[in-house]
PAZABA-840702 format. One record per atom (N, C-alpha, C, O, CB): y, x, z; residue in one letter. Coordinates in pm, whole numbers, padded with zeros to 5 digits, always signed. Each point is the difference from the previous one (the first is absolute). Glycine has a CB too. Example, Ala and Ser with C-alpha at 12.3 -4.5 7.8 and 13.67 -1.06 7.14 Angstrom:
-00569+01319+00780a;+00119-00089+00000a;+00120+00090+00000a;-00002+00104+00066a;-00115-00293+00059a;+00222+00154-00197s;+00119+00082+00006s;+00109-00077+00073s;+00111+00051+00017s;-00174+00067-00232s;
//
This chain:
+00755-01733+01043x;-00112-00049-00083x;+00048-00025-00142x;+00115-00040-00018x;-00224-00065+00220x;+00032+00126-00297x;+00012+00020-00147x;+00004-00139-00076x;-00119-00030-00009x;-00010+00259+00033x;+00189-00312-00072x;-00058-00156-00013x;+00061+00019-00156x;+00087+00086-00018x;-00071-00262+00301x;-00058+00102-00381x;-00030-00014-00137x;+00108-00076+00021x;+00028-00076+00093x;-00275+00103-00181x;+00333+00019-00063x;+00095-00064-00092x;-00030-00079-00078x;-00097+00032-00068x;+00183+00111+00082x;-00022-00282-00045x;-00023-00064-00126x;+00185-00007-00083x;+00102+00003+00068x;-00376-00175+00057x;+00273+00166-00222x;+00072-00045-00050x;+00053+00017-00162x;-00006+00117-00037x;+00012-00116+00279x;+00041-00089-00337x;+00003-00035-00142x;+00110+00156-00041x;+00121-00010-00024x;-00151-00342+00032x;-00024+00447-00008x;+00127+00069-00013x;+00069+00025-00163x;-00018-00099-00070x;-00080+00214+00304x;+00157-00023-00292x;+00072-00038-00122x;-00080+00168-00047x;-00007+00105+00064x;+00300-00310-00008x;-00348+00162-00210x;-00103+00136+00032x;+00095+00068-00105x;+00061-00060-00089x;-00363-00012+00153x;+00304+00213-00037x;+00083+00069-00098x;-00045+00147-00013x;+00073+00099+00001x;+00123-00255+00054x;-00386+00148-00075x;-00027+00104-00021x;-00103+00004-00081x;-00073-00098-00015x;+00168+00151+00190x;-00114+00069-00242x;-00124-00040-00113x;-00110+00071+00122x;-00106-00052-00035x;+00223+00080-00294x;-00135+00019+00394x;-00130+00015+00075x;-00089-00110+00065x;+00056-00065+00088x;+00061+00253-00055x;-00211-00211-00054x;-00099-00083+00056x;-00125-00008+00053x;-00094+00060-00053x;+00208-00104-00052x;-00128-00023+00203x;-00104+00006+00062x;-00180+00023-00078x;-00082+00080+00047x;+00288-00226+00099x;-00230+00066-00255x;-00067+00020-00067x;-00027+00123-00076x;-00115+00040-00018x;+00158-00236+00053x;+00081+00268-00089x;-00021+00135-00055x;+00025+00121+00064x;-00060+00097-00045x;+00098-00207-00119x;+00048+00130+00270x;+00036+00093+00069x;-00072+00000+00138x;-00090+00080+00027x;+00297-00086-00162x;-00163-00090+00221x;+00019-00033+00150x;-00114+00030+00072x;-00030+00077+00091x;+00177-00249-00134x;-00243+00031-00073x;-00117+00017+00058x;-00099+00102+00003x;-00103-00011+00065x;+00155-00168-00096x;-00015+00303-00056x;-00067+00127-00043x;+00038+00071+00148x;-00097+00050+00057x;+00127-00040-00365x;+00093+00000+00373x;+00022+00058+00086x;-00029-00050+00117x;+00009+00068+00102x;+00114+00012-00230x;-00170-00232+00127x;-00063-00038+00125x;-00146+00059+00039x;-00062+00039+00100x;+00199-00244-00144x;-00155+00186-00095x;-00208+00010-00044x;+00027+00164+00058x;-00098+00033+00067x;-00017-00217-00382x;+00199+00272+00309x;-00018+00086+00009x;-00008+00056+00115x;-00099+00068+00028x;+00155-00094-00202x;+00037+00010+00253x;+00031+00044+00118x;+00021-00098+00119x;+00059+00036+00102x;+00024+00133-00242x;-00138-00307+00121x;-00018-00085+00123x;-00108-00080-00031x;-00041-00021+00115x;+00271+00016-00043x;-00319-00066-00156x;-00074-00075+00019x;-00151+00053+00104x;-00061-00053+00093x;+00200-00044-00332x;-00153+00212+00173x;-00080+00048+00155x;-00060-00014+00103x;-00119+00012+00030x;+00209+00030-00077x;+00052-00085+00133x;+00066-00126+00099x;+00015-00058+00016x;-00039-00054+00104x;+00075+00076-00083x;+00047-00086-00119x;+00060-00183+00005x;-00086-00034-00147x;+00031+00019-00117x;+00294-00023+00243x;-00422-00042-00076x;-00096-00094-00100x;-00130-00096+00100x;-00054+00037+00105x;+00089+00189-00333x;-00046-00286+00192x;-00072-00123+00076x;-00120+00107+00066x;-00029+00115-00032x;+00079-00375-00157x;-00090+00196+00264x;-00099+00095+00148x;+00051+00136+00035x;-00074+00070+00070x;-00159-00162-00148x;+00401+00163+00024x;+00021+00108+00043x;+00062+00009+00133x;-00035-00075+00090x;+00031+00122-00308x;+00104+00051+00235x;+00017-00022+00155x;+00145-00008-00010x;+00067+00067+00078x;-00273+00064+00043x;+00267-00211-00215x;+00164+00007-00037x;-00079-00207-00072x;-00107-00046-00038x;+00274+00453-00067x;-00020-00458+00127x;+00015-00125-00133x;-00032+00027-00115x;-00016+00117-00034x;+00178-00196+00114x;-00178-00028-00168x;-00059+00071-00142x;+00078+00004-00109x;+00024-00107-00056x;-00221+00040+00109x;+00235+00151-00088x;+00162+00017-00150x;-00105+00015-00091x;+00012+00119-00029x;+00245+00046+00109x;-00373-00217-00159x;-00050+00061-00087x;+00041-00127-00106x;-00087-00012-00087x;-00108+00190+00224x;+00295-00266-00152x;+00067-00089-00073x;+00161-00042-00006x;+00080-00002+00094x;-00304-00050-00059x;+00243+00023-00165x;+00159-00045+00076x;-00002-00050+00067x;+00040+00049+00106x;+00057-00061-00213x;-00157-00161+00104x;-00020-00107+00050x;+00036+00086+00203x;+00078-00056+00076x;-00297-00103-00348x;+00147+00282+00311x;-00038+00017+00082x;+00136+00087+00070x;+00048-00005+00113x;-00315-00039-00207x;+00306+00131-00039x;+00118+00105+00048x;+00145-00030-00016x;+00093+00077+00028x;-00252+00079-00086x;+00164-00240+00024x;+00118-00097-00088x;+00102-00046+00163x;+00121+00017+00014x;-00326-00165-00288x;+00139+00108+00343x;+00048-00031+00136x;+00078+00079+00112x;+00076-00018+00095x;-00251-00092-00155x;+00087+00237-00031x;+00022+00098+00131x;+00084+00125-00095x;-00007+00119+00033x;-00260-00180+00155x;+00327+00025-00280x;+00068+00124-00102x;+00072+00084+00095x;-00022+00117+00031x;+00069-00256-00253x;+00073+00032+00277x;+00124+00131+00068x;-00045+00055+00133x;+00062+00091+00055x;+00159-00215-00146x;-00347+00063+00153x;-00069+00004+00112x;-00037+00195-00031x;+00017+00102+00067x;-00128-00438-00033x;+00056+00307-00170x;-00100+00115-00025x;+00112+00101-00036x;-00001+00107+00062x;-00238-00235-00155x;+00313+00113+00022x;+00181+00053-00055x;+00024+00111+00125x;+00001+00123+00001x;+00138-00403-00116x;-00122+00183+00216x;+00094+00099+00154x;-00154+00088+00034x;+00003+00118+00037x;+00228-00355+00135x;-00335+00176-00186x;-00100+00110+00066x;-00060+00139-00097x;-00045+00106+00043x;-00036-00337+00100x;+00097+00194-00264x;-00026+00139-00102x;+00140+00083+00001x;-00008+00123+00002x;-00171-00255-00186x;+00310+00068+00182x;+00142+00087+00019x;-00039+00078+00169x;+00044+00115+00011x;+00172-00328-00176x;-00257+00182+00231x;-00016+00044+00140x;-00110+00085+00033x;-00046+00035+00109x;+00146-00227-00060x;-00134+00219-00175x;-00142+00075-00010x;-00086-00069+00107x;-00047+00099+00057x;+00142+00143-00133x;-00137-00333+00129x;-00073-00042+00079x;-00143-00050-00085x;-00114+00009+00047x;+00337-00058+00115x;-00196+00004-00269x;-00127-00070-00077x;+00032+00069-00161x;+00108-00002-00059x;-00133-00278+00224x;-00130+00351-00222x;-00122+00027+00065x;-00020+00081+00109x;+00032+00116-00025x;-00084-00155-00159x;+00006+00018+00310x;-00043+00143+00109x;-00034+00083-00054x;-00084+00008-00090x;+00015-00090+00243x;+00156+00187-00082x;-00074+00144-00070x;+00002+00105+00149x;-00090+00061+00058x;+00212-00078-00374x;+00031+00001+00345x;+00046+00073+00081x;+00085+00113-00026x;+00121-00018+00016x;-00291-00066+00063x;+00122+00216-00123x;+00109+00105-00016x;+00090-00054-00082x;-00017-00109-00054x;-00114+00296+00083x;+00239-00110-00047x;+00150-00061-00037x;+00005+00117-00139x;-00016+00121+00010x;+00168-00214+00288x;-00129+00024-00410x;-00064+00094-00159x;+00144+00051+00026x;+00107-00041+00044x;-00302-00107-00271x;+00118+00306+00154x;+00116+00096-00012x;-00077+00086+00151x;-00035+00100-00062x;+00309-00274-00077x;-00297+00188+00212x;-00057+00073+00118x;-00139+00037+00006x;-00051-00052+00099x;+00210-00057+00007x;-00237+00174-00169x;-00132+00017-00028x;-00011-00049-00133x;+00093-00044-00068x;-00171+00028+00295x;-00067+00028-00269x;-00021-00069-00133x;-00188+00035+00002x;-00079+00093-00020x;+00382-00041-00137x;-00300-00215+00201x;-00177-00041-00010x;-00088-00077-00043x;+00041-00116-00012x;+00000+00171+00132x;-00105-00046-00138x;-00179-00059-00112x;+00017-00185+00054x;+00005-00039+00117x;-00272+00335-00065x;+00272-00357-00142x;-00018-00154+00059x;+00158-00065+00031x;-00015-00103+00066x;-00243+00173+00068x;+00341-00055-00150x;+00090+00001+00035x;+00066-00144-00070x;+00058+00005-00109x;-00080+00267+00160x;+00007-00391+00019x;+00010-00107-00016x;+00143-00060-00022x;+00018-00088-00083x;-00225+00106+00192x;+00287+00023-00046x;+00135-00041-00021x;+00062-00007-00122x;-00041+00073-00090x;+00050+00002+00276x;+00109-00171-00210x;+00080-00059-00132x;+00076+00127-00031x;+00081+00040+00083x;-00045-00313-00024x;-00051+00330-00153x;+00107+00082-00085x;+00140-00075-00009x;+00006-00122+00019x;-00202+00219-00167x;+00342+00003+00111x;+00076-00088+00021x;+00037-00023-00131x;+00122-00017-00011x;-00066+00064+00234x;-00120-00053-00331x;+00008-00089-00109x;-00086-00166+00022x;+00023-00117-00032x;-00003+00377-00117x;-00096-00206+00202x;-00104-00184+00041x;+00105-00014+00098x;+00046-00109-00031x;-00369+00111+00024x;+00387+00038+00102x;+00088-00075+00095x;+00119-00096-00080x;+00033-00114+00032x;-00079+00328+00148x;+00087-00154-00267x;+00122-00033-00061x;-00046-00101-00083x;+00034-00117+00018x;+00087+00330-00005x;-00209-00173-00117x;-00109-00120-00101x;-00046-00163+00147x;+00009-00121-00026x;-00199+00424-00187x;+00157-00255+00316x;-00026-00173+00105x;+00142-00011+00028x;+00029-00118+00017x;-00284+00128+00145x;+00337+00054-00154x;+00119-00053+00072x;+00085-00059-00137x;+00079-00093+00018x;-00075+00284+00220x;-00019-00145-00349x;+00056-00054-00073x;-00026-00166-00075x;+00079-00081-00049x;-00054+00342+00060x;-00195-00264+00009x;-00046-00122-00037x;+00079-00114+00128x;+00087-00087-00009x;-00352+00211-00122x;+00184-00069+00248x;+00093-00117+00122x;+00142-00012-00019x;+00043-00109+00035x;-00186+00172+00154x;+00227+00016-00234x;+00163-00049+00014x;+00013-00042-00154x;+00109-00044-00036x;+00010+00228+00245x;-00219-00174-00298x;+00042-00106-00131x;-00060-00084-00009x;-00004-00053-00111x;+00063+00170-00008x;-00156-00186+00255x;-00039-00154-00020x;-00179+00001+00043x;-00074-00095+00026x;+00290+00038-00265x;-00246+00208+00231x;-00135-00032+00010x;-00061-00089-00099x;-00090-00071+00046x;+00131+00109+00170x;-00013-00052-00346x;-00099-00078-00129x;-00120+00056+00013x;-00017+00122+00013x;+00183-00154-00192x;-00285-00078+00175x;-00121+00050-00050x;-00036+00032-00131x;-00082+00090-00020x;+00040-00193+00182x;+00106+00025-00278x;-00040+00085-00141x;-00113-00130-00089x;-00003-00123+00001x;+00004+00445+00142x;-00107-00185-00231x;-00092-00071-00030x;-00101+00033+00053x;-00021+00115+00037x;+00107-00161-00194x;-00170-00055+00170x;-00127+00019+00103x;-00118+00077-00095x;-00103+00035+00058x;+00156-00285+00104x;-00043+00269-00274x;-00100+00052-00097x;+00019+00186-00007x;-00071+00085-00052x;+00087-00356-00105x;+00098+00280+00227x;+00036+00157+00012x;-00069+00057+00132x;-00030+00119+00004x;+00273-00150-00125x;-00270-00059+00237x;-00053+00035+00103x;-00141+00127-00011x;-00088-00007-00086x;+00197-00257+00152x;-00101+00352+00022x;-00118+00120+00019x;-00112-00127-00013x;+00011-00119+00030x;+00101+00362+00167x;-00211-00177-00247x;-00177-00102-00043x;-00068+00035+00140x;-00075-00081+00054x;+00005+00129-00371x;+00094+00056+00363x;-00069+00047+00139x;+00094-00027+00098x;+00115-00021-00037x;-00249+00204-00051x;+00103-00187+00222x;+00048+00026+00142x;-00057+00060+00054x;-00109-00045+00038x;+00183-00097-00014x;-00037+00282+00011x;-00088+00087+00106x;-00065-00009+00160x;+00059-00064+00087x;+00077+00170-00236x;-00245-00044+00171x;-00042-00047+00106x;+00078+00013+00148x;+00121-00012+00018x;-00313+00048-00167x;+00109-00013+00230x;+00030-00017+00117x;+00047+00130+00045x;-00027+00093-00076x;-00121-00279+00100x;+00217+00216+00093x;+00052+00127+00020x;-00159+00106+00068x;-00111-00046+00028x;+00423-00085+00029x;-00267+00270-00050x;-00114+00018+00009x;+00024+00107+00132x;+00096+00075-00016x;-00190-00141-00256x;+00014+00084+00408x;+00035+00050+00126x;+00058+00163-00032x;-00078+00079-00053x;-00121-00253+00192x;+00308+00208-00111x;-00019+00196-00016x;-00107+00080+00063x;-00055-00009+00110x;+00290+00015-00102x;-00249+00066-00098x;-00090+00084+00072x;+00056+00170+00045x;+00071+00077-00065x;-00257-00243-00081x;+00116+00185+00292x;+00058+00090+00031x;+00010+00125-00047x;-00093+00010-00080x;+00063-00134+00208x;+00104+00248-00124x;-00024+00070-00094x;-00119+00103+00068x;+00056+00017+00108x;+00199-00060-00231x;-00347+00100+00131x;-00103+00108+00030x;+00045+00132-00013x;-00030+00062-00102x;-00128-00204+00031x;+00230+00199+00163x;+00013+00166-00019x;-00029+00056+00090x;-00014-00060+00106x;+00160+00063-00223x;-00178+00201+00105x;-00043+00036+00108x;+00052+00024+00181x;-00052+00040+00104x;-00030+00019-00339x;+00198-00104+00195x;+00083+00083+00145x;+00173-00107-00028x;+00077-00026-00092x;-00218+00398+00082x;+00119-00410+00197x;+00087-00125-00005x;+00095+00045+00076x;-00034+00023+00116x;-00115-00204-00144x;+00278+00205-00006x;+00101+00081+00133x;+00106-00141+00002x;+00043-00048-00105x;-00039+00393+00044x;+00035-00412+00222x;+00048-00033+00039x;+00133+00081+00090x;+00014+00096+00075x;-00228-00235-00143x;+00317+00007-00009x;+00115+00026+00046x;+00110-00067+00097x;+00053-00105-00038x;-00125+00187-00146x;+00097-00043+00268x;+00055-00145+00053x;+00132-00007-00022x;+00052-00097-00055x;-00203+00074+00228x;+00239+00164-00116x;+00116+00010-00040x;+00021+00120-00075x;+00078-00031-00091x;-00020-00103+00264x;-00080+00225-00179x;-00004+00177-00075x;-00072+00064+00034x;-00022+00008+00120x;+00193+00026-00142x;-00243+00045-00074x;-00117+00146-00014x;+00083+00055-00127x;+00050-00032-00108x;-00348-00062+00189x;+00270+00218+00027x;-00006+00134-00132x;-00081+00059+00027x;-00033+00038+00113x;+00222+00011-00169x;-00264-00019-00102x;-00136+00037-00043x;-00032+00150+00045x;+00080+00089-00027x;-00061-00257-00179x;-00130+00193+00268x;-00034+00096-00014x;-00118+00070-00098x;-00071+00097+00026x;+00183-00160+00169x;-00109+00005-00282x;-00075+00005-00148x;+00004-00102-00084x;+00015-00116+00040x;-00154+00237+00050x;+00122-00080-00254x;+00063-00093-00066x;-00079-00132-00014x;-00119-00001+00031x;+00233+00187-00139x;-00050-00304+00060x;-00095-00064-00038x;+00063-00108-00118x;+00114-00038-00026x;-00246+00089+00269x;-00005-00082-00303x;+00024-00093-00156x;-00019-00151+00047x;-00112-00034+00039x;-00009+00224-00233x;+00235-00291+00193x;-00013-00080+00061x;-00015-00100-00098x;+00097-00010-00076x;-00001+00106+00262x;-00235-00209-00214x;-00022-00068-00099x;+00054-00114+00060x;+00045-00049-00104x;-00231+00162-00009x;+00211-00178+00183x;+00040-00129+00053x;+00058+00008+00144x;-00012+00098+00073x;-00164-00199-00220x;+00241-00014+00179x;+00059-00025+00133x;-00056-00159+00085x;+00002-00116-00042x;+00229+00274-00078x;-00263-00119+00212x;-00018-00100+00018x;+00091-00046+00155x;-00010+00073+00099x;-00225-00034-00271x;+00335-00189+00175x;+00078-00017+00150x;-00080-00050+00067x;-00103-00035-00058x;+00307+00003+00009x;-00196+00004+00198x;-00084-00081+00068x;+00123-00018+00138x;+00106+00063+00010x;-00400+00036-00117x;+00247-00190+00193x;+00142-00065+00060x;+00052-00106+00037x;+00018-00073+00098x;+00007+00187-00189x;+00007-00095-00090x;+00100-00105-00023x;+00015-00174+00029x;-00091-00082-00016x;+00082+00270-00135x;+00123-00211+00191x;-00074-00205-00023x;+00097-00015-00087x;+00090+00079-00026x;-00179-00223+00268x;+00060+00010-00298x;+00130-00100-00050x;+00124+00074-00024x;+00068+00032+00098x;-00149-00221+00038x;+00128+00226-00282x;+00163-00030+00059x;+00030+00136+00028x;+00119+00032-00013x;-00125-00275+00139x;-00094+00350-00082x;+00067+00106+00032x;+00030+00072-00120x;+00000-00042-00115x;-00096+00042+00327x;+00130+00152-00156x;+00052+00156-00100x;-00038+00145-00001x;+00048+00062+00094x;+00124-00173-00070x;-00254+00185-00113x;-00037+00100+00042x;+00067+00087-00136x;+00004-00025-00120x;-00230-00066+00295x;+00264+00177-00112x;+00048+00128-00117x;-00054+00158+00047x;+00003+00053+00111x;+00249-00201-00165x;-00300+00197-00071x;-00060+00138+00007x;+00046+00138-00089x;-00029-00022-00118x;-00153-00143+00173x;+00214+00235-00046x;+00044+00100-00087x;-00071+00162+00055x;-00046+00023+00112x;+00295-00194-00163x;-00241+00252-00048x;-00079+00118+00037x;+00150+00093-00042x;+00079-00007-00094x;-00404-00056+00034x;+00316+00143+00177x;+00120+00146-00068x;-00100+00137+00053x;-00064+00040+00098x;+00387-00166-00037x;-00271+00176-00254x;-00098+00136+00002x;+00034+00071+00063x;+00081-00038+00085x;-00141+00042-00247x;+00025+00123+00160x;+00035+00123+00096x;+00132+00075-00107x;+00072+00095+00034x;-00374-00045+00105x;+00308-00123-00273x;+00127+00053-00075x;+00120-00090+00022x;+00105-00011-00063x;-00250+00111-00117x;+00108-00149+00268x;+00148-00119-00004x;-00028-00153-00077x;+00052-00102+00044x;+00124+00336-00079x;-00259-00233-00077x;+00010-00099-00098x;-00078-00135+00127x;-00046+00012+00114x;+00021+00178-00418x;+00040-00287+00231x;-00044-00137+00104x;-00019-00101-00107x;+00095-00050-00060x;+00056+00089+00296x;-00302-00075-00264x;-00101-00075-00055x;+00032-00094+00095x;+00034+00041+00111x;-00212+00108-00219x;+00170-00323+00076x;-00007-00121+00081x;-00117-00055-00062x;-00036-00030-00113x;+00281-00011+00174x;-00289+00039+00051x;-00150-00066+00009x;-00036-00119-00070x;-00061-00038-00100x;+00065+00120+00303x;+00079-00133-00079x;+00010-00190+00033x;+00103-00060+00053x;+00084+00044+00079x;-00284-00044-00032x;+00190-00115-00101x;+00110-00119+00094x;-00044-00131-00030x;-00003-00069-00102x;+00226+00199+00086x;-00272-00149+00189x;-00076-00178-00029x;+00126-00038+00064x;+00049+00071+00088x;-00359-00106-00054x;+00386-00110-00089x;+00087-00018+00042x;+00059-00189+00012x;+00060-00081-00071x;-00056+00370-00012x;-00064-00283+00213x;+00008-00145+00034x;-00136-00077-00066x;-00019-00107-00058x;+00304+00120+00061x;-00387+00124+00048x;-00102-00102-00064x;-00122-00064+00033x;-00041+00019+00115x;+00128+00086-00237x;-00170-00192+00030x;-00112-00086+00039x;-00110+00056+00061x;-00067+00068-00077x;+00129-00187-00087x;-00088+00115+00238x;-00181+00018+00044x;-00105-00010-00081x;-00097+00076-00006x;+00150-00163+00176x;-00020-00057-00264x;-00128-00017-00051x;+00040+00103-00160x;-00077+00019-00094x;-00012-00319+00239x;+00213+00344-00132x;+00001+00125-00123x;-00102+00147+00033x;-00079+00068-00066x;+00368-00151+00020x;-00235+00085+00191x;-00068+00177+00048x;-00154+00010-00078x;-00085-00089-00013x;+00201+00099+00316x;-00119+00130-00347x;-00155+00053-00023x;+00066+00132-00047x;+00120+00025-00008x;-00305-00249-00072x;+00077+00302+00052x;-00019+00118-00055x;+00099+00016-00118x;-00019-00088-00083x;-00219+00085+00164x;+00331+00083-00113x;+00102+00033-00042x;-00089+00147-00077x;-00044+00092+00069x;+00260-00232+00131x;-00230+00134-00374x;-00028+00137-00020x;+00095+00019-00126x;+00054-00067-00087x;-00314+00083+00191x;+00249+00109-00064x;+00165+00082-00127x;-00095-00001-00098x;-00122-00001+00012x;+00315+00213+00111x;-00099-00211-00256x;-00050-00005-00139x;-00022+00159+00033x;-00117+00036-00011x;+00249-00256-00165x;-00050+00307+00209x;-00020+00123-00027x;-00009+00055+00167x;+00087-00023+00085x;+00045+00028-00358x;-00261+00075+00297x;+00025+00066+00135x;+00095+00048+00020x;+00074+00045-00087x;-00237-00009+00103x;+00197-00031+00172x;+00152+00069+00020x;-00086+00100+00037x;-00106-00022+00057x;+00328-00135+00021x;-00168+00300-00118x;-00031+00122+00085x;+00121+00081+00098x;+00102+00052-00046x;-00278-00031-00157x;+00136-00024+00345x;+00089+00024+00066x;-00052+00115+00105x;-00081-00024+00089x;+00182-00213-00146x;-00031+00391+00026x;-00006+00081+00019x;-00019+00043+00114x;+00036-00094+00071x;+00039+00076-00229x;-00114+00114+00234x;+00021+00030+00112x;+00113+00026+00086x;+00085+00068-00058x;-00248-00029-00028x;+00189-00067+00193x;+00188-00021+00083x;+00046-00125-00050x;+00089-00031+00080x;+00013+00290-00086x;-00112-00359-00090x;+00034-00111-00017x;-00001-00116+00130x;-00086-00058+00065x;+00013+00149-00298x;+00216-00088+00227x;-00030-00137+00141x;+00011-00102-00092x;+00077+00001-00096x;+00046+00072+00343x;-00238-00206-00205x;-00003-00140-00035x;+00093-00092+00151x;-00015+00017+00121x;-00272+00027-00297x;+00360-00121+00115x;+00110-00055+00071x;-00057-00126+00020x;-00056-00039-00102x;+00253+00165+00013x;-00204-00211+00189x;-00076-00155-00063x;+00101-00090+00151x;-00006+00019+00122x;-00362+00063-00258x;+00443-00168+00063x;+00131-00117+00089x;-00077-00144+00012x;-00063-00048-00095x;+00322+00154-00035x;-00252-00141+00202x;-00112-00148-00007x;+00028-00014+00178x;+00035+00075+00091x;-00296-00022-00335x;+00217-00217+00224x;-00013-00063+00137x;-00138+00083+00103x;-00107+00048-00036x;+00209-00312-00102x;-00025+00248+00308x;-00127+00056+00063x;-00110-00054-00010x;-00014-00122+00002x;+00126+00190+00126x;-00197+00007-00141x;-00152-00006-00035x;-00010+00017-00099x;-00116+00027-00030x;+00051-00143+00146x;+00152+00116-00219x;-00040+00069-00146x;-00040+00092-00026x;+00027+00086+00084x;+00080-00160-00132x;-00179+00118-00052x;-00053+00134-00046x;-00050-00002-00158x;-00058-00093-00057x;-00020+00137+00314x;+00119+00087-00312x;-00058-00010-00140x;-00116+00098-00001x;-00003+00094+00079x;+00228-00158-00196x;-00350+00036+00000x;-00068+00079+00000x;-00033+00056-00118x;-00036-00075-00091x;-00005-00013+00265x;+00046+00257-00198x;+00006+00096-00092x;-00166-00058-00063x;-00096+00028+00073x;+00288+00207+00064x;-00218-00304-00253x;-00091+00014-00053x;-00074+00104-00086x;+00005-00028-00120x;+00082-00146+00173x;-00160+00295-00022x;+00018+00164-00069x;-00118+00026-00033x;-00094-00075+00026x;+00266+00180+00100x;-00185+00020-00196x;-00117+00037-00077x;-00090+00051+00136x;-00114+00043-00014x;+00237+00034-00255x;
//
């Protein structure tokens, strides 16, 4: 269990909560953690101040924000997770003291509430459980896993009929309440003879979201 830090630490960084921190909270967690959401509410120091190195080990662990796929393995629309310049920018405020700053620098807005995914709509849904090779091609706009619980791992990769090998996906060690519809910035087109490879716990399965 996750329990909040307090303590006077010795601050030795010019980043602050007020000008930096809280931009990256507003950004990619309040959503969630803001009063009636379905997380505690960080939408203040007063509020996040407690829980700095709490939040520290869970953004280094890619665990917080949920997203699921593991960046660098696909590349898709919505894609919520910390860049690893914002990783380095929170980890650097928590190990120089976590200062809040001036309060007159703070964002004027706080964004709303998170908002449900929606699924993606295409014509033709090919399920995978462990490997298919295609017997015609297809343009695959999204992926979607299903399966999965808690905690688990699914990895997907496609190898063409030239040898080359496109990676799909890799959910890895991840949330439930992350899973939804997964769509590529750019369609994959995957040729005919292409086997799709898909590793995951039994009962897993991924599904080819296609034109």
């Amino acid at each position: 269990m996750v329990t909040p830090a307090f303590g006077h630490d010795i601050v030795t960084t010019k980043l602050t909560w007020t000008q930096e921190v809280s931009r990256l909270v507003y950004k990619h967690c309040v959503s969630c953690h803001r009063e009636g959401g379905r997380a505690f509410s960080l939408t203040t120091y007063a509020e996040a101040r407690p829980w700095a190195k709490a939040i520290r080990d869970e953004v280094l662990g890619r665990r917080m924000p949920p997203w699921g796929p593991v960046k660098g393995v696909g590349e898709f629309h919505d894609d919520a997770s910390l860049s690893l310049p914002e990783i380095d920018m929170f980890v650097a405020w928590v190990e120089g003291g976590a200062p809040e700053g001036d309060p007159a620098l703070l964002p004027s807005h706080v964004p709303g509430a998170a908002t449900t995914p929606v699924a993606l709509s295409t014509r033709r849904v090919v399920d995978v459980a462990t490997s298919l090779t295609l017997s015609s091609p297809l343009t695959v706009q999204g992926l979607r896993p299903a399966g999965l619980q808690d905690r688990q791992s699914l990895e997907a990769w496609a190898t063409k009929p030239d040898g080359s090998v496109e990676r799909l996906i890799w959910l890895r060690d991840v949330r439930t309440m992350a899973l939804r519809d997964y769509r590529f910035r750019t369609p994959v087109r995957l040729p005919r003879g292409t086997s799709v490879q898909v590793t995951g716990p039994s009962g897993s399965s991924l599904k080819l979201l296609c034109d």
